[in-house]
C-alpha positions as CSV (number, residue, x, y, z in Angstrom):
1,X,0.0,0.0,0.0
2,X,2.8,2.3,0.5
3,X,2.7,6.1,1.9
4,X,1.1,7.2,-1.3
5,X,-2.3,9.2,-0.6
6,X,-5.1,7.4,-2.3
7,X,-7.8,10.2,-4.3
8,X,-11.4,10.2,-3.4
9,X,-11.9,9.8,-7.5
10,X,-9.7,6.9,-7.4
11,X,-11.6,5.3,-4.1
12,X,-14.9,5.5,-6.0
13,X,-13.8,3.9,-8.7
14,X,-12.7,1.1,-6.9
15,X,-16.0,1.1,-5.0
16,X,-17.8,0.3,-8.1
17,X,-15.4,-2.2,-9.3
18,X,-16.1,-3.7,-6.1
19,X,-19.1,-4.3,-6.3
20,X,-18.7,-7.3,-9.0
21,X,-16.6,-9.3,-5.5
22,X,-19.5,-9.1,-2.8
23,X,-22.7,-11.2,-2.7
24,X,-25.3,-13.1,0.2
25,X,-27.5,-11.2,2.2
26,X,-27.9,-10.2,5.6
27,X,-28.7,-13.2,7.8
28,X,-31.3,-12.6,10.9
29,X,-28.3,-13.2,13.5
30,X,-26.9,-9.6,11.8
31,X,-23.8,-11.3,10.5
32,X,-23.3,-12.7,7.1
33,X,-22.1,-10.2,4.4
34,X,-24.1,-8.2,2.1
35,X,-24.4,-7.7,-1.7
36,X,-26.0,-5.0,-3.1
37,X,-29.5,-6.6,-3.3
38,X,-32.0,-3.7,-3.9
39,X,-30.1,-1.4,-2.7
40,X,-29.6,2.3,-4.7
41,X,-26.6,2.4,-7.1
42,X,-26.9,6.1,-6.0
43,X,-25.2,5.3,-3.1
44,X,-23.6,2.0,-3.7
45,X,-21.3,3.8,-6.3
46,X,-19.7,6.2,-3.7
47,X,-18.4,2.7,-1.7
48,X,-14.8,1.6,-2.2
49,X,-13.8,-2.2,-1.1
50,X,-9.8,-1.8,-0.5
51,X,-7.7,-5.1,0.7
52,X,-5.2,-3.6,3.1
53,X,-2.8,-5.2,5.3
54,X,-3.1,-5.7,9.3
55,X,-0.1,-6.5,11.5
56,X,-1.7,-6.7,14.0
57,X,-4.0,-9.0,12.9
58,X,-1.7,-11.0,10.7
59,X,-3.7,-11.3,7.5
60,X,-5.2,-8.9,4.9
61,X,-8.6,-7.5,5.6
62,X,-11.1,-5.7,3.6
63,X,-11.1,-1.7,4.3
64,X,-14.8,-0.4,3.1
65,X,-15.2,3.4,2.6
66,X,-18.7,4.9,2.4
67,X,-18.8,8.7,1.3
68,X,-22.0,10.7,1.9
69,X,-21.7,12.2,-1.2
70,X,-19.5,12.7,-4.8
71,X,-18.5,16.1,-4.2
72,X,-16.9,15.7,-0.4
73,X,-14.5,18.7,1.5
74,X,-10.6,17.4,2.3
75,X,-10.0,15.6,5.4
76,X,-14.0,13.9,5.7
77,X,-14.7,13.3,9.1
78,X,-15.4,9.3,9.8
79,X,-17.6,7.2,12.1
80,X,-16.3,4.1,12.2
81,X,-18.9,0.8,11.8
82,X,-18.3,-2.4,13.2
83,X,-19.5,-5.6,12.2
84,X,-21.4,-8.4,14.2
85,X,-20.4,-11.9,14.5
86,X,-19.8,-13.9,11.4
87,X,-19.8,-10.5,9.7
88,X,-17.5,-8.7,7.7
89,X,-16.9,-4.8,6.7
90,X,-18.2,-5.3,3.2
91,X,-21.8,-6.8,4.9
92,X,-22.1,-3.1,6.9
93,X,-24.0,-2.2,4.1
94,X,-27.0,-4.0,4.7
95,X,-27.4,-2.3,8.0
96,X,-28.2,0.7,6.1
97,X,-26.3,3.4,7.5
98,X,-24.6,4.4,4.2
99,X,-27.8,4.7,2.4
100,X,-29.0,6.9,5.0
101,X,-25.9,8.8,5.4
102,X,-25.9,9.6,1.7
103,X,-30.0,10.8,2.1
104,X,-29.9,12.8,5.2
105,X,-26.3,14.7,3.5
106,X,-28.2,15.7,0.5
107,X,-30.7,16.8,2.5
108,X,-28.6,19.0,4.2
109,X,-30.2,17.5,7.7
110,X,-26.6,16.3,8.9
111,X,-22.7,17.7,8.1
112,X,-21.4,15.5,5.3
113,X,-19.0,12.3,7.4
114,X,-17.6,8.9,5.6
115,X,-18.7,5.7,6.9
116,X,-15.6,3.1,7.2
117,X,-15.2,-0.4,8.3
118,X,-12.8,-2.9,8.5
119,X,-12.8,-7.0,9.1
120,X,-13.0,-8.0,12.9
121,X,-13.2,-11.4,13.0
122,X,-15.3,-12.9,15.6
123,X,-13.4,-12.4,18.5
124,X,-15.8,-9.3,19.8
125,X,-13.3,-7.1,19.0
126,X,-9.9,-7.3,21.1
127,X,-7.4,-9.6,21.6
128,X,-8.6,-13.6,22.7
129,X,-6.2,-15.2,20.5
130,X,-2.6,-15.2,19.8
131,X,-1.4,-12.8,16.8
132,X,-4.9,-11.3,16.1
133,X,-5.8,-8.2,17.9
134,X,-8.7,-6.3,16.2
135,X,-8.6,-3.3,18.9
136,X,-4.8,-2.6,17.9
137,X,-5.9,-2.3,14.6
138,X,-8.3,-0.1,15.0
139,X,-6.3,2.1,17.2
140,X,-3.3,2.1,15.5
141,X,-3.4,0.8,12.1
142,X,-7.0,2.6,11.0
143,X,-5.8,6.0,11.8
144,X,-2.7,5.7,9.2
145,X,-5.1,4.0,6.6
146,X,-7.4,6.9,6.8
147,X,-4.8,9.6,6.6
148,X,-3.3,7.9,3.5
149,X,-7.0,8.5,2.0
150,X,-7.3,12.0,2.8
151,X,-9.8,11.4,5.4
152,X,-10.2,12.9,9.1
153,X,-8.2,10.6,11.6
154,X,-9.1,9.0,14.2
155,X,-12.8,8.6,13.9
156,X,-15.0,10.7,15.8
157,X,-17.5,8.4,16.7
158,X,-18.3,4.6,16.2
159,X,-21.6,2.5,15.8
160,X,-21.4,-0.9,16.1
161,X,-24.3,-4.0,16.0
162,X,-25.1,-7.1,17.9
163,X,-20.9,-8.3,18.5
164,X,-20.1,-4.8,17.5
165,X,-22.3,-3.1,19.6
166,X,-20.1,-4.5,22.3
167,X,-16.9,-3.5,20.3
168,X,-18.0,0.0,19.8
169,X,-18.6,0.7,23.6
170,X,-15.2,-1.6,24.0
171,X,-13.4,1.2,21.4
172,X,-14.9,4.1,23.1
173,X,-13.5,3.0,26.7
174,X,-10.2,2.4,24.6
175,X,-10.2,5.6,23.0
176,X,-11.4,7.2,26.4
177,X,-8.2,5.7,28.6
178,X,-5.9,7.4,25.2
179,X,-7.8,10.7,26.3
180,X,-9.1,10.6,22.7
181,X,-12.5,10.3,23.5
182,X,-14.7,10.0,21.0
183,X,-17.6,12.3,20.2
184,X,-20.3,9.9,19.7
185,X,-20.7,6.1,20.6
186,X,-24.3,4.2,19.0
187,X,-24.7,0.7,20.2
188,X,-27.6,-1.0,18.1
189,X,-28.6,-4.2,19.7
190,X,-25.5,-5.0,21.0
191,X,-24.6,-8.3,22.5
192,X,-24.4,-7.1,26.2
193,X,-24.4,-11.2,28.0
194,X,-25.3,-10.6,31.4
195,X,-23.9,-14.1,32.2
196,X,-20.7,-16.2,31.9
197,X,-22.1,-19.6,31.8
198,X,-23.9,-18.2,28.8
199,X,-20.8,-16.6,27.6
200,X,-18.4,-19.3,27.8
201,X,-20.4,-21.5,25.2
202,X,-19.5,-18.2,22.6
203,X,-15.7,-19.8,22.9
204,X,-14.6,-16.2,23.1
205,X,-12.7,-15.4,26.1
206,X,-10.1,-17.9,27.7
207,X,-11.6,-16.9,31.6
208,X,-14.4,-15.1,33.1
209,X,-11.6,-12.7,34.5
210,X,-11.1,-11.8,30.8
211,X,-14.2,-11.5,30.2
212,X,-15.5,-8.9,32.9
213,X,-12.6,-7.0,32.4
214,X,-13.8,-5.8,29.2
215,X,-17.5,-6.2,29.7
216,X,-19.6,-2.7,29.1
217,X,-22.3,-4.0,31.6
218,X,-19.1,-4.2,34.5
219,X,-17.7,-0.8,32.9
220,X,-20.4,1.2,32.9
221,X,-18.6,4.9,32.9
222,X,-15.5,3.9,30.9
223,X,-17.2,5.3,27.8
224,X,-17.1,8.9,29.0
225,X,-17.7,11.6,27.5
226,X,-18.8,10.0,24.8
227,X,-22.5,11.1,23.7
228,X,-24.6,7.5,23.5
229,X,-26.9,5.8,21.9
230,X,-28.7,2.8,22.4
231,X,-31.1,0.7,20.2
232,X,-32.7,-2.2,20.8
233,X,-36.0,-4.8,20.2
234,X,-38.2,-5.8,22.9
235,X,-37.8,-9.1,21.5
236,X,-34.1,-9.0,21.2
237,X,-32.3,-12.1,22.8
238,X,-30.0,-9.7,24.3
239,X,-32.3,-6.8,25.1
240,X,-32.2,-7.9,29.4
241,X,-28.2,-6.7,29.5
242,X,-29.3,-3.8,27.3
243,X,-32.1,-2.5,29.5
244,X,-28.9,-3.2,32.7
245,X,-27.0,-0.8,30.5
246,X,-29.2,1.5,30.1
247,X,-30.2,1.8,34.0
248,X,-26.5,2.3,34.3
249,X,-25.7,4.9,31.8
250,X,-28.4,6.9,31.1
251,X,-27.5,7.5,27.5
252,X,-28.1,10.4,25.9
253,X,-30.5,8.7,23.0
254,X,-32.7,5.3,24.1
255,X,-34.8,3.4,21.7
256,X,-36.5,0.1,23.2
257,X,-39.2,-0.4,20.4
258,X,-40.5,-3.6,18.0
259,X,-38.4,-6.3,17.1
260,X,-35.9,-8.9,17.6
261,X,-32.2,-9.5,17.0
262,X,-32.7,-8.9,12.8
263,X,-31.8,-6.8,10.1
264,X,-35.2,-5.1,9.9
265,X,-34.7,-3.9,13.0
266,X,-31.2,-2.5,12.7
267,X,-32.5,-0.8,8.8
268,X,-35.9,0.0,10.9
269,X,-33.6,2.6,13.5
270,X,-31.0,3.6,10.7
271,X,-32.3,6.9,10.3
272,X,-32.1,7.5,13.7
273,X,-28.8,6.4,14.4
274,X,-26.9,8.5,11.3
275,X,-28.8,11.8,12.9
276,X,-27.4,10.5,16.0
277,X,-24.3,10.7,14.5
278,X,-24.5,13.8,12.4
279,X,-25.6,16.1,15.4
280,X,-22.2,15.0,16.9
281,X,-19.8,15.6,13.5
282,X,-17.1,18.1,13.6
């Protein structure tokens, strides 16, 4: 990849190229990647799909760059998006953030921000096995990839679902401890487990003690002063540790409304959550 700055023009090129390589739809467990379906090429030709290189996850990953617009200003600001488990960046589509993003910006309701994500793994987001440490790359690695794109580094805020829900409240505690906080933090149904014999099955962390040392439900401060936002379905197998996080926290958005732990949901609150976002962009 090199130190040479990649152009926007050049990104959305790509993006459309890119579009040929994805495929699947979004499964109800809010995982599996997405293809472009019946989605708008008005805004899936302002996505880029980049393979890039993580060190500190040892392997290539997909980068995936969502631009509110064709005509953007120099150093974009970004919300970063992570994926749930099974996922991918490429399948953050299908939560339909970006089609929102590229509505709301042309409507002049939000300040114009980019939209970027990059492959987890399963692993909710930090280090549980040797040589792969998702959190590392998203503090150090992500900030250089943007920069080489002409975007804003680091992000400003992050909004994560179901596994990433957890890893965007994980990366604003991270970024907190840096004394980078983040702006803005949106956690749409996130997988808040309220109990370790239900964890331990996941095969995630080696020991409770891991575990709780990173759970937001244990750590219910360490995102300040990050603005929040939670969503979640009544149904949602995971909405009892959201309602325990939201006693806790008192975010500064709540939405407890219809629905389980699916995709219509997470398309169903989009709109709220890229508002959520925008009143918070530099």
């Amino acid at each position: 990849m090199g130190d040479e700055r990649v152009s926007r023009r050049t990104m959305l090129t790509a993006g459309v190229a890119g579009l040929a390589l994805t495929g699947g739809v979004l499964t109800p467990l809010l995982g599996a990647s997405g293809g472009g379906g019946a989605a708008s090429a008005s805004y899936l030709s302002l996505r880029s799909v980049e393979r890039v290189r993580s060190r500190a996850r040892r392997r290539d990953v997909d980068l995936v760059t969502m631009l509110p617009g064709d005509d953007v200003p120099d150093t974009l600001p970004v919300c970063l998006v992570l994926h749930g488990l099974g996922g991918d960046a490429v399948g953050t589509q299908k939560y339909g953030f970006n089609a929102r993003l590229v509505s709301e910006a042309a409507m002049g309701t939000i300040p114009p921000f980019a939209l970027v994500a990059v492959d987890g793994g399963d692993n909710y987001w930090n280090q549980v096995r040797p040589h792969d440490d998702p959190m590392a790359m998203l503090l150090n690695e992500l900030p250089v990839w943007l920069r080489e794109r002409g975007l804003a580094d680091p992000p400003f805020a992050c909004a994560g679902v179901s596994m990433g829900g957890f890893g965007a409240l994980l990366y604003a505690r991270m970024r907190a401890e840096r004394h980078d906080p983040l702006r803005a933090t949106a956690a749409v149904s996130p997988a808040l487990i309220t109990s370790w014999s239900v964890m331990r099955t996941r095969r995630i962390f080696p020991s409770r003690e891991a575990w709780e040392s990173l759970d937001p439900l244990r750590h219910p401060d360490a995102t300040d002063p990050s603005a929040l936002g939670v969503w979640c379905g009544k149904d949602d197998q995971f909405v009892t540790g959201t309602r325990q996080f939201i006693s806790m926290t008192q975010p500064n958005v709540v939405y407890l409304g219809p629905g389980g732990h699916t995709a219509n949901f997470v398309s169903g609150v989009a709109d709220e959550v890229v508002r959520f976002l925008g009143r918070h962009a530099p």
